[in-house]
Every structure is written in structure tokens, then in C-alpha cells.
Biopython code that builds the backbone (N, CA, C, O; Angstrom):
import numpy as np
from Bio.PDB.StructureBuilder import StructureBuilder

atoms = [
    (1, "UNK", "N", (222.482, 164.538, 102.191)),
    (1, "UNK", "CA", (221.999, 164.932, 100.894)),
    (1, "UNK", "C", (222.712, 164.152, 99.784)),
    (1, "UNK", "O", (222.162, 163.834, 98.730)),
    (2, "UNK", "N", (223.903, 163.887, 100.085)),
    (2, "UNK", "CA", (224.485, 163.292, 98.774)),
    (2, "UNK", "C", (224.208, 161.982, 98.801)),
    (2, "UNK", "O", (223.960, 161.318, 97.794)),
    (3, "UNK", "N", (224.250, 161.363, 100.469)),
    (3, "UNK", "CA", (223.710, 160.135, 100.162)),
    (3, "UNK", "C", (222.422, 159.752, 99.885)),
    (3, "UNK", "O", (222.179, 158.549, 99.785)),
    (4, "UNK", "N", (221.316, 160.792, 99.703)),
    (4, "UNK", "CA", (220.522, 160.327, 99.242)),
    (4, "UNK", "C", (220.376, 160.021, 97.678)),
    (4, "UNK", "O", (219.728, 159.091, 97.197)),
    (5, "UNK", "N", (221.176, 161.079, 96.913)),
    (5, "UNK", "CA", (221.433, 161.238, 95.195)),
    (5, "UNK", "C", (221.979, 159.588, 95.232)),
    (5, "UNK", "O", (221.470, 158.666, 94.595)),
    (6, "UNK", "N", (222.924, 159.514, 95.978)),
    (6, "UNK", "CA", (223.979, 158.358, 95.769)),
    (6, "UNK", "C", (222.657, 157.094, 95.460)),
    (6, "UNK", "O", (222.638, 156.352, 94.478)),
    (7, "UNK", "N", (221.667, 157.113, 96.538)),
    (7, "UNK", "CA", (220.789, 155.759, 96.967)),
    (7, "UNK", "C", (219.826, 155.803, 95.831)),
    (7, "UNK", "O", (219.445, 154.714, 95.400)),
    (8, "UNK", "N", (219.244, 157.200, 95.121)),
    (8, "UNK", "CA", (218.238, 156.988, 94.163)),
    (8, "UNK", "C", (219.163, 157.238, 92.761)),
    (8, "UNK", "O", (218.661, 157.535, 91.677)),
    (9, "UNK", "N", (220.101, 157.121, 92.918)),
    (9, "UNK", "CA", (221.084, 156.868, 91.157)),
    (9, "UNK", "C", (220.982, 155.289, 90.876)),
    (9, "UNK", "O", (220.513, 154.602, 89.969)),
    (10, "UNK", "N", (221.843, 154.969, 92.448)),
    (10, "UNK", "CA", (221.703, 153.260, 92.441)),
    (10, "UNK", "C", (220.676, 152.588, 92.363)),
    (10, "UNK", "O", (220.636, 151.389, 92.085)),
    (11, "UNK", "N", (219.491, 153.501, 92.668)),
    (11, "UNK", "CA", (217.916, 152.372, 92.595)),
    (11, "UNK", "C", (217.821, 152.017, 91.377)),
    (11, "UNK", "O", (217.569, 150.938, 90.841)),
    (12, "UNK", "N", (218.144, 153.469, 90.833)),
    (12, "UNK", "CA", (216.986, 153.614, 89.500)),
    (12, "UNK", "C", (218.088, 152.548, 88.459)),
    (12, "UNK", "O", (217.806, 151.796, 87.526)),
    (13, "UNK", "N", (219.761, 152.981, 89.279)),
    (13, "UNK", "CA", (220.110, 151.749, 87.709)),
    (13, "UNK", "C", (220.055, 150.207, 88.061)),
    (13, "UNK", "O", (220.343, 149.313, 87.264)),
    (14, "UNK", "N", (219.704, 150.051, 89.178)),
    (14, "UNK", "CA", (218.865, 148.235, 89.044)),
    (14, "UNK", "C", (217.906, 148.186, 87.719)),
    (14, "UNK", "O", (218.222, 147.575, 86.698)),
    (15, "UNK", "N", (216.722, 148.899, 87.880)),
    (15, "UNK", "CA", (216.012, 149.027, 86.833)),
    (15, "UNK", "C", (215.823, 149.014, 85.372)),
    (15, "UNK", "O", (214.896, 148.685, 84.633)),
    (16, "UNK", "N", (217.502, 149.675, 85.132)),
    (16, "UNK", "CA", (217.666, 150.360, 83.582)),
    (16, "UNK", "C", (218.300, 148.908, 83.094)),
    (16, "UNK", "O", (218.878, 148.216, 83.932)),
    (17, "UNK", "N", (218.192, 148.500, 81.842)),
    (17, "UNK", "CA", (218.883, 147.763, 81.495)),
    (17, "UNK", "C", (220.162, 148.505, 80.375)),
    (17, "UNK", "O", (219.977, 149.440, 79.596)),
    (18, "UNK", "N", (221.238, 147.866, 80.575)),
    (18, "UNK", "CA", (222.387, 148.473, 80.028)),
    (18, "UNK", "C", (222.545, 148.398, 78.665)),
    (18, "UNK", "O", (222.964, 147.312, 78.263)),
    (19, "UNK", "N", (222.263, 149.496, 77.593)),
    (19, "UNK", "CA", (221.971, 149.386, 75.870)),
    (19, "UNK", "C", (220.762, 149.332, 75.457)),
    (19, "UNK", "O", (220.456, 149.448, 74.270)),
    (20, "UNK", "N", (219.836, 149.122, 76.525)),
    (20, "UNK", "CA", (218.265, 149.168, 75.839)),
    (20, "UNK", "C", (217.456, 147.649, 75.862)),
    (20, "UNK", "O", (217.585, 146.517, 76.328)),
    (21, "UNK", "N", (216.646, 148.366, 75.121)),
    (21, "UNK", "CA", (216.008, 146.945, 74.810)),
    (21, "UNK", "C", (215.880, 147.057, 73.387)),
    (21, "UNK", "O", (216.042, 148.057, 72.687)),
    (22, "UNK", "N", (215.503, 145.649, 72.989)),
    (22, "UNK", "CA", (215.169, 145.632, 71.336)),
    (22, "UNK", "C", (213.908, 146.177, 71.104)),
    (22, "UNK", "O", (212.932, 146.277, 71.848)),
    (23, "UNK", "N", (214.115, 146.553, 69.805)),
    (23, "UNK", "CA", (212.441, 147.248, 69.301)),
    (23, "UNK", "C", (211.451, 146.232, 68.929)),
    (23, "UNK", "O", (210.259, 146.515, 68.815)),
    (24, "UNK", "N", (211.973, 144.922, 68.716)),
    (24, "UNK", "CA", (211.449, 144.094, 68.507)),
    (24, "UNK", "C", (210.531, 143.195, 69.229)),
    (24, "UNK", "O", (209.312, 143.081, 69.103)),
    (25, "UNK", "N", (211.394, 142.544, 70.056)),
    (25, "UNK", "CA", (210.798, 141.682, 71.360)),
    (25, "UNK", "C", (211.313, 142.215, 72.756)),
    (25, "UNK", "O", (211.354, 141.550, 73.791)),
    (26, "UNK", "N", (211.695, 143.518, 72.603)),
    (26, "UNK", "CA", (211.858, 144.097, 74.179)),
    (26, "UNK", "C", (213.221, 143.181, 75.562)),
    (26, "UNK", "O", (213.475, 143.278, 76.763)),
    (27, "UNK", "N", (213.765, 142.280, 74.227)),
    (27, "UNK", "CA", (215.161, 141.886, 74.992)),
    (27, "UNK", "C", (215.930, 142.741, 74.877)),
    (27, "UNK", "O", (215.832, 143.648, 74.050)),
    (28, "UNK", "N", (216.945, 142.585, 75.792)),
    (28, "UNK", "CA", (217.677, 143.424, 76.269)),
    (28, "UNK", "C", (218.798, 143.141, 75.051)),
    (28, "UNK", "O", (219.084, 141.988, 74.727)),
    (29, "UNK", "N", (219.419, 144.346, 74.394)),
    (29, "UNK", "CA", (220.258, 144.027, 73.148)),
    (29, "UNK", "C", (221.546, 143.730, 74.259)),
    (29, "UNK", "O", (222.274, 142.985, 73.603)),
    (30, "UNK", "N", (221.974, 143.860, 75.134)),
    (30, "UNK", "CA", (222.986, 143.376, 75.465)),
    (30, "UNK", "C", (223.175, 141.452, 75.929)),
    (30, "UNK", "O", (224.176, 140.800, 76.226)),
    (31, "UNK", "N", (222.199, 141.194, 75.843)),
    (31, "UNK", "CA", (221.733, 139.992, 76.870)),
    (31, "UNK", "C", (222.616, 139.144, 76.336)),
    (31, "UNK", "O", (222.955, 138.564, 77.367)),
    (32, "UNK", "N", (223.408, 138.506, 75.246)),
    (32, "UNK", "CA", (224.336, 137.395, 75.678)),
    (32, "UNK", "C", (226.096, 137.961, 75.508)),
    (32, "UNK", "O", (226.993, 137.201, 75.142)),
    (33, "UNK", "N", (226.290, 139.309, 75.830)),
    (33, "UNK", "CA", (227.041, 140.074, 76.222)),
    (33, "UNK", "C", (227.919, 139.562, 77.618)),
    (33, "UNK", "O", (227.236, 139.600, 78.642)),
    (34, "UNK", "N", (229.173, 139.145, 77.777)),
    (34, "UNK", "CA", (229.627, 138.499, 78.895)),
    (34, "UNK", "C", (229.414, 139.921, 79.992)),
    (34, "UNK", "O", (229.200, 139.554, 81.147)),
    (35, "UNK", "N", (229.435, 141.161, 79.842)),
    (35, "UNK", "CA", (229.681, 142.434, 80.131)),
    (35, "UNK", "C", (228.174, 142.491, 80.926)),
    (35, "UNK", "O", (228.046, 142.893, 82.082)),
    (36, "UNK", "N", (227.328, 142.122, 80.270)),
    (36, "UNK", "CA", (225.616, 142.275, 80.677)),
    (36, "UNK", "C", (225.106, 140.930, 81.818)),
    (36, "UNK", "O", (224.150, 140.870, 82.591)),
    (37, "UNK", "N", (226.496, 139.691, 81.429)),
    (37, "UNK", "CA", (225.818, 139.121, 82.283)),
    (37, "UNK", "C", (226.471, 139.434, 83.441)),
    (37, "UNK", "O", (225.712, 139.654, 84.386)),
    (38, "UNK", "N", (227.871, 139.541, 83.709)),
    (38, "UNK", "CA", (228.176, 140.238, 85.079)),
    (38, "UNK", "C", (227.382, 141.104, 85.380)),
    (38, "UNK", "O", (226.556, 140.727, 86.211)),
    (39, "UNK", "N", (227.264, 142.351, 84.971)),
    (39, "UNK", "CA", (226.549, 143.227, 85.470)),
    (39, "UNK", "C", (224.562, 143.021, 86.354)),
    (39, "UNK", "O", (224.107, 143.531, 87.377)),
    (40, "UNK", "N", (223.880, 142.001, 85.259)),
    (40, "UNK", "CA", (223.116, 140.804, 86.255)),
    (40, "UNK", "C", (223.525, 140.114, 87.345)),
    (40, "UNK", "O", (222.771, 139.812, 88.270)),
    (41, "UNK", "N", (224.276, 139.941, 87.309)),
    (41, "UNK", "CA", (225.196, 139.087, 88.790)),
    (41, "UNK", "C", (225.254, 139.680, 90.003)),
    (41, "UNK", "O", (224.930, 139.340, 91.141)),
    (42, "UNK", "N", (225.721, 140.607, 89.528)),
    (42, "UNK", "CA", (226.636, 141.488, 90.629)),
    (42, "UNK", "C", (225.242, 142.651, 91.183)),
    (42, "UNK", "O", (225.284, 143.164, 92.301)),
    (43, "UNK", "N", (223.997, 142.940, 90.125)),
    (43, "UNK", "CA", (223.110, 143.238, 90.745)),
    (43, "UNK", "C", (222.107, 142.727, 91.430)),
    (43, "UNK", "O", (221.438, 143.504, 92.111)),
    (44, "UNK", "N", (221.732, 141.138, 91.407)),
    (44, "UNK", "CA", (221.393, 140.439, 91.840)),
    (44, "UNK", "C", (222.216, 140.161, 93.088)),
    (44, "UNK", "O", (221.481, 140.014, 94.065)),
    (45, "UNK", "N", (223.350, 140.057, 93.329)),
    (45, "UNK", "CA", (224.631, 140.252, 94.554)),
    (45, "UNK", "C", (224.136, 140.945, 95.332)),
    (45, "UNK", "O", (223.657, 140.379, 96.315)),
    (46, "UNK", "N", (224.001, 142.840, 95.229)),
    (46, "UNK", "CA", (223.726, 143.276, 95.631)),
    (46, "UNK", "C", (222.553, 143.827, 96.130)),
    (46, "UNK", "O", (222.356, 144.474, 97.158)),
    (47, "UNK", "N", (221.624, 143.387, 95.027)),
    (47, "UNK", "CA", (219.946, 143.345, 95.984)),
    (47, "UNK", "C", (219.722, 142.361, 96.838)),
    (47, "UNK", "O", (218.530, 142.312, 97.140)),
    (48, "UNK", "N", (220.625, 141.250, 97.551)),
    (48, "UNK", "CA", (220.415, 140.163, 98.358)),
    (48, "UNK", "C", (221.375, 140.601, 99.819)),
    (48, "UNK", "O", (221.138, 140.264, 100.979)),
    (49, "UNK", "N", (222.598, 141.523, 99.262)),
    (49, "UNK", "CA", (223.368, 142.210, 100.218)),
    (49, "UNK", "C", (222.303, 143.395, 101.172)),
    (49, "UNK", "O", (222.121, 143.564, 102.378)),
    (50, "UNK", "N", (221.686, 144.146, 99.747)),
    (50, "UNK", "CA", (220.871, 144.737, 100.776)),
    (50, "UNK", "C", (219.730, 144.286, 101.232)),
    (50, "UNK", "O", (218.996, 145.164, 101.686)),
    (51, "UNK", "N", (219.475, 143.601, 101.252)),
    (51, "UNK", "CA", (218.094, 142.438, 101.982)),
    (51, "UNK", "C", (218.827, 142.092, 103.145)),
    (51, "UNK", "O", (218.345, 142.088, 104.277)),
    (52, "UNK", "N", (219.634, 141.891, 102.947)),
    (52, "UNK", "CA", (219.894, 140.897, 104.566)),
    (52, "UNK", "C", (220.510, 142.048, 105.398)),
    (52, "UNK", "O", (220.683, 141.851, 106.601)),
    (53, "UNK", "N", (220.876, 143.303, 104.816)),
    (53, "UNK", "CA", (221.413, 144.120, 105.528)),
    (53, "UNK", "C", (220.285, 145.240, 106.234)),
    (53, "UNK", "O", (220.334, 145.703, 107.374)),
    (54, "UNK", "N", (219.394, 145.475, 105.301)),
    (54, "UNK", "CA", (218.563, 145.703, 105.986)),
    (54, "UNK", "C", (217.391, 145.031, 107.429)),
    (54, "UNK", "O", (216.721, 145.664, 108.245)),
    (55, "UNK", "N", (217.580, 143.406, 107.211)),
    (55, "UNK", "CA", (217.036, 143.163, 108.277)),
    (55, "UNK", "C", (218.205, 143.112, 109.263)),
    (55, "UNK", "O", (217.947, 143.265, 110.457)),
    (56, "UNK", "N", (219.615, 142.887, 108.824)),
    (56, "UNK", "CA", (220.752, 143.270, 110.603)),
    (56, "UNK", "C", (220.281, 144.243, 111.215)),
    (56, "UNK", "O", (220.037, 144.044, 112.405)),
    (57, "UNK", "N", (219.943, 145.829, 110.562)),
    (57, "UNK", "CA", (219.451, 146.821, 110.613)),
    (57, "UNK", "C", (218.313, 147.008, 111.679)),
    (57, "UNK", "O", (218.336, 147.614, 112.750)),
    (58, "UNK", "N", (217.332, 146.321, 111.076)),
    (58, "UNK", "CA", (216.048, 146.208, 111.955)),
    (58, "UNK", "C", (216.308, 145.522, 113.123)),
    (58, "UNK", "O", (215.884, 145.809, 114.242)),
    (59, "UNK", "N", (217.107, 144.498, 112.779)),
    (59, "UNK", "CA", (217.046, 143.599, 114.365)),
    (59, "UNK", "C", (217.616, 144.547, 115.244)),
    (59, "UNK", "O", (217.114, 144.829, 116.333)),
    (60, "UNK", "N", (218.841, 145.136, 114.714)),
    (60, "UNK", "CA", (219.339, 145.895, 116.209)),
    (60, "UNK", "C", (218.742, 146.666, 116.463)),
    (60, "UNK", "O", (218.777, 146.649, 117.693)),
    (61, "UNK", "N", (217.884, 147.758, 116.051)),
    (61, "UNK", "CA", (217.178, 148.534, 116.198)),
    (61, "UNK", "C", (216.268, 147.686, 117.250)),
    (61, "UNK", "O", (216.462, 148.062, 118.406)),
    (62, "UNK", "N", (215.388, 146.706, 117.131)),
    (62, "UNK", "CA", (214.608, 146.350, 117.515)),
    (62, "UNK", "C", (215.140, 145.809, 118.843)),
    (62, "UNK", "O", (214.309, 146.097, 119.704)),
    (63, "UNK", "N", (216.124, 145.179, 119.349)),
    (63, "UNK", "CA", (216.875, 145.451, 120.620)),
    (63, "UNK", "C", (217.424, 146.229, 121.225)),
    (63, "UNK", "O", (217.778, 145.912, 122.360)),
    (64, "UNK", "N", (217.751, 147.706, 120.665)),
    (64, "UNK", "CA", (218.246, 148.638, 121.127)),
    (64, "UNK", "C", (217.336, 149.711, 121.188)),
    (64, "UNK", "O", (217.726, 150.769, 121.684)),
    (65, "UNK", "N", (216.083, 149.599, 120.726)),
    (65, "UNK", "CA", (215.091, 150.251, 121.366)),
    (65, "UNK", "C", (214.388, 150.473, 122.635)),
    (65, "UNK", "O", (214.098, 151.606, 123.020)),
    (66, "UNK", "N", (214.126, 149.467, 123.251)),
    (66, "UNK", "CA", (214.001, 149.461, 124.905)),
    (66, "UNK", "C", (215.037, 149.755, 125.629)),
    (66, "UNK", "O", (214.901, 149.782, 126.852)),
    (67, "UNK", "N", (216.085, 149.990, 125.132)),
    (67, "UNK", "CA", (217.527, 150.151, 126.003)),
    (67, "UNK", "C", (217.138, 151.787, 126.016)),
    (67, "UNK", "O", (216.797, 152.427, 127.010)),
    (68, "UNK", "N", (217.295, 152.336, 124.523)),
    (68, "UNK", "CA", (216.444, 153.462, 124.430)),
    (68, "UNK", "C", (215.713, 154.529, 125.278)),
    (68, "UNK", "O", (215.896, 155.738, 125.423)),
    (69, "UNK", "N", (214.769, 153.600, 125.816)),
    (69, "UNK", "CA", (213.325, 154.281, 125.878)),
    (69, "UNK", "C", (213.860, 154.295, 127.391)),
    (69, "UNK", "O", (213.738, 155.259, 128.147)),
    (70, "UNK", "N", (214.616, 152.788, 127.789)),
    (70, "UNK", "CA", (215.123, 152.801, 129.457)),
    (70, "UNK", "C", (215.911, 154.400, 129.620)),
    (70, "UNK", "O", (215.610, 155.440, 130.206)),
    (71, "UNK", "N", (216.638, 154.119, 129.081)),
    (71, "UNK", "CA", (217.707, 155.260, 129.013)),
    (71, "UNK", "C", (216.839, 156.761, 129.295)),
    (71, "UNK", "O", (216.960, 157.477, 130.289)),
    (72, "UNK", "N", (216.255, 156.911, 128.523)),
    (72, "UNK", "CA", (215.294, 158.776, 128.495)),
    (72, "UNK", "C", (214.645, 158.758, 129.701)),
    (72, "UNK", "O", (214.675, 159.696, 130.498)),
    (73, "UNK", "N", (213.719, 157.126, 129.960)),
    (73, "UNK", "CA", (212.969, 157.223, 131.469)),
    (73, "UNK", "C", (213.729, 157.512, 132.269)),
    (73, "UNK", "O", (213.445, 158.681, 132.527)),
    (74, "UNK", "N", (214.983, 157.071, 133.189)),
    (74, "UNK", "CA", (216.024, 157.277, 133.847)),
    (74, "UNK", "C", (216.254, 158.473, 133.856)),
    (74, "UNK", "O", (215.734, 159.076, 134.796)),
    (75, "UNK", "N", (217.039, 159.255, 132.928)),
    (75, "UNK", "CA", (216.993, 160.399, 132.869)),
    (75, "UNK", "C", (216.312, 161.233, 133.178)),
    (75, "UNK", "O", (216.709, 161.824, 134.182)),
    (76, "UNK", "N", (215.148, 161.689, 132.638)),
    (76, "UNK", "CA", (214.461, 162.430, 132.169)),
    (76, "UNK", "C", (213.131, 161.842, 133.181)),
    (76, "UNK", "O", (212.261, 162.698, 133.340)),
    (77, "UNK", "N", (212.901, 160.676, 133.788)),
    (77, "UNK", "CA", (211.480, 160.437, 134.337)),
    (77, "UNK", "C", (210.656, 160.414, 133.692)),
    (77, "UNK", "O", (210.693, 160.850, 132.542)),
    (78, "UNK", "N", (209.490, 159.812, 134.321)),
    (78, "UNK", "CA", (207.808, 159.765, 133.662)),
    (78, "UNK", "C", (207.594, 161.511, 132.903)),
    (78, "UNK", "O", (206.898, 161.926, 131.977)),
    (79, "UNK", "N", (208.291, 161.978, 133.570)),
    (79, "UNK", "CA", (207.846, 163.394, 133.129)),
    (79, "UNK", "C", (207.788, 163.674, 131.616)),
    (79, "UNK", "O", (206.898, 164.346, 131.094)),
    (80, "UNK", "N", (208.714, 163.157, 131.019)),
    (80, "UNK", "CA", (208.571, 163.107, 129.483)),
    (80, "UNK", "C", (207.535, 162.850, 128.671)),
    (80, "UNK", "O", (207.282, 163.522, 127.671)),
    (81, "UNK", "N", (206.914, 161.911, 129.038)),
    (81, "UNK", "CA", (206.201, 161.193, 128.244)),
    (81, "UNK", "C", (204.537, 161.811, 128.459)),
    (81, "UNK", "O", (203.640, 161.852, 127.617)),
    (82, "UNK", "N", (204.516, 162.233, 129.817)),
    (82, "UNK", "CA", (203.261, 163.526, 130.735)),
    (82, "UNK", "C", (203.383, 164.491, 130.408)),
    (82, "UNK", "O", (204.345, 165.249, 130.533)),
    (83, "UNK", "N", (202.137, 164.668, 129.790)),
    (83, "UNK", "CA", (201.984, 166.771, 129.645)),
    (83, "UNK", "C", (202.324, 167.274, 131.279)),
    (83, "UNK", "O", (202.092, 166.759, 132.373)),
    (84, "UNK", "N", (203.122, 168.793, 130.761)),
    (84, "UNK", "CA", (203.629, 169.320, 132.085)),
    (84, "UNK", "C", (202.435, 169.810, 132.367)),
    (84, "UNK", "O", (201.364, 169.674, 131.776)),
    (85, "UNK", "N", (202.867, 170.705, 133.836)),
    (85, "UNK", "CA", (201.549, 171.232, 134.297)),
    (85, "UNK", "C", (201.661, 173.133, 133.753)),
    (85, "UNK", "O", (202.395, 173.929, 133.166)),
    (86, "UNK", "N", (200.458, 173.032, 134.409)),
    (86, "UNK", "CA", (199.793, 174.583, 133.783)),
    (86, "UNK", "C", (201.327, 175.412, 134.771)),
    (86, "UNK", "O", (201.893, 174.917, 135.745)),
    (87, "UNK", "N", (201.660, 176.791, 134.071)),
    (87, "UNK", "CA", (202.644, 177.212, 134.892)),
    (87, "UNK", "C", (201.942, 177.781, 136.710)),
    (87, "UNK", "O", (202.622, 177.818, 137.735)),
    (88, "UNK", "N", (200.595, 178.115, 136.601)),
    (88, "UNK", "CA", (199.541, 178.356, 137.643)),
    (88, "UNK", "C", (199.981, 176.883, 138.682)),
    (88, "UNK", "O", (200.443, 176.912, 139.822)),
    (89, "UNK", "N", (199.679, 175.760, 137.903)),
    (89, "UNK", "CA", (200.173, 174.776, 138.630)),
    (89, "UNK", "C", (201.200, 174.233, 139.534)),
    (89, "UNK", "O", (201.033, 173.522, 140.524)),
    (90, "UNK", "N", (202.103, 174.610, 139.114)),
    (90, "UNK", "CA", (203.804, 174.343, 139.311)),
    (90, "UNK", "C", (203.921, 175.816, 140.235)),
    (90, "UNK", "O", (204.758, 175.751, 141.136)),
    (91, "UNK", "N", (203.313, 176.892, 140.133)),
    (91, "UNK", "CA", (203.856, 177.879, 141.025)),
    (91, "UNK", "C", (203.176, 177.264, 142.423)),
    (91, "UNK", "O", (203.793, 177.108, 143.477)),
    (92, "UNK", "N", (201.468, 176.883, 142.148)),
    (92, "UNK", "CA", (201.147, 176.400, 143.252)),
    (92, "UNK", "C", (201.638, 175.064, 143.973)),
    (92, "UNK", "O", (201.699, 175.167, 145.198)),
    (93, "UNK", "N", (201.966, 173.944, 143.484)),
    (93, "UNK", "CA", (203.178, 172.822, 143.879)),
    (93, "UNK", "C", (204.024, 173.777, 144.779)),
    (93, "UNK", "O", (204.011, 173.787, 146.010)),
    (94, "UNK", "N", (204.680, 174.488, 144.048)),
    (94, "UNK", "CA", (206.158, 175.575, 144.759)),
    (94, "UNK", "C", (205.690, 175.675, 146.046)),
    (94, "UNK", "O", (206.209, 175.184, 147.049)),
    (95, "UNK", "N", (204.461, 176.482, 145.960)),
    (95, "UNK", "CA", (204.214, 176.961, 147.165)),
    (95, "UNK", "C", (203.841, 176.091, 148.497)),
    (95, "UNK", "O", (204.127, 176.263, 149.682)),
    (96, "UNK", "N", (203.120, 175.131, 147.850)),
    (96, "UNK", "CA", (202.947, 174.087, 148.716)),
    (96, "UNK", "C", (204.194, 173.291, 149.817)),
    (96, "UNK", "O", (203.867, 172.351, 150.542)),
]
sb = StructureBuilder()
sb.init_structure("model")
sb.init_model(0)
sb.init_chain("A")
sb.init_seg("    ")
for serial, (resi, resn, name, xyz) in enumerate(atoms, 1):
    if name == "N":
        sb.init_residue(resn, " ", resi, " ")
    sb.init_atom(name, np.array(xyz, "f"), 0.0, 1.0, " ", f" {name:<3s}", serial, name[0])
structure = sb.get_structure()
């Protein structure tokens, strides 16, 4: 829960620009601010951090998924993935 507050605080302040914009031509009143241009930097930094981090993300996922799926079959058998049988069924199996 908190990390989700944490992830949509940080979205939304990519978005915001820091002091506004002008009423005029809609630049940003901070824009030749040394303060405004780090803060461009370092968000640009970090929307490229999370780009590439999200595809490390996917890739392993995407190899550690069949390991996955091996893993539950093993375990667990075809049976998982097959509707069980009627309980009528399975008593008659038993009996058999």
C-alpha cells in the first residue's frame, strides 16, 4: 500500500513542473533556474533508469516462467491444469 502512494506521488511529479508555468507563454517560470535544470536531468535519469529496469524485469520473468510452470507440473501433475472429477467419479475409480 505505501508503495503504491510512493509510485503514484513519483508519477504524477514527473509531470508537474516545479513553480508553474507562465501565464503568458506557458514556460515554465523556473526554466533557466540552475535548480530546474537539475531537477530535468535527474528526471530524465530516472525515466531511462526505469525503462531499462523494467525490461531486466520482464526478461527474467520471461525465463523464469517455464521453470515455473515446470516446477507446479512436477509437483502437482497434469492434474492441475484438468478439471477434477465428479466426487461420484473418484469414489467409483476407488472402487475400481
Amino acid at each position: 500500500m505505501v508503495a503504491a502512494l510512493i509510485i503514484t506521488i513519483v508519477f504524477a511529479a514527473t509531470f508537474i513542473v516545479p513553480g508553474g508555468n507562465g501565464s503568458a507563454k506557458g514556460t515554465p517560470i523556473f526554466l533557466h533556474k540552475p535548480s530546474f535544470i537539475v531537477r530535468r536531468f535527474f528526471g530524465v535519469l530516472v525515466e531511462e533508469v526505469n525503462h531499462w529496469a523494467s525490461h531486466l524485469v520482464l526478461s527474467i520473468a520471461s525465463i523464469m516462467f517455464p521453470l515455473l510452470v515446470e516446477m507446479i507440473s512436477s509437483t502437482y501433475g497434469s492434474s492441475i491444469l484438468q478439471p477434477s472429477d465428479s466426487p461420484e467419479e473418484q469414489q467409483r475409480n476407488t472402487l475400481l
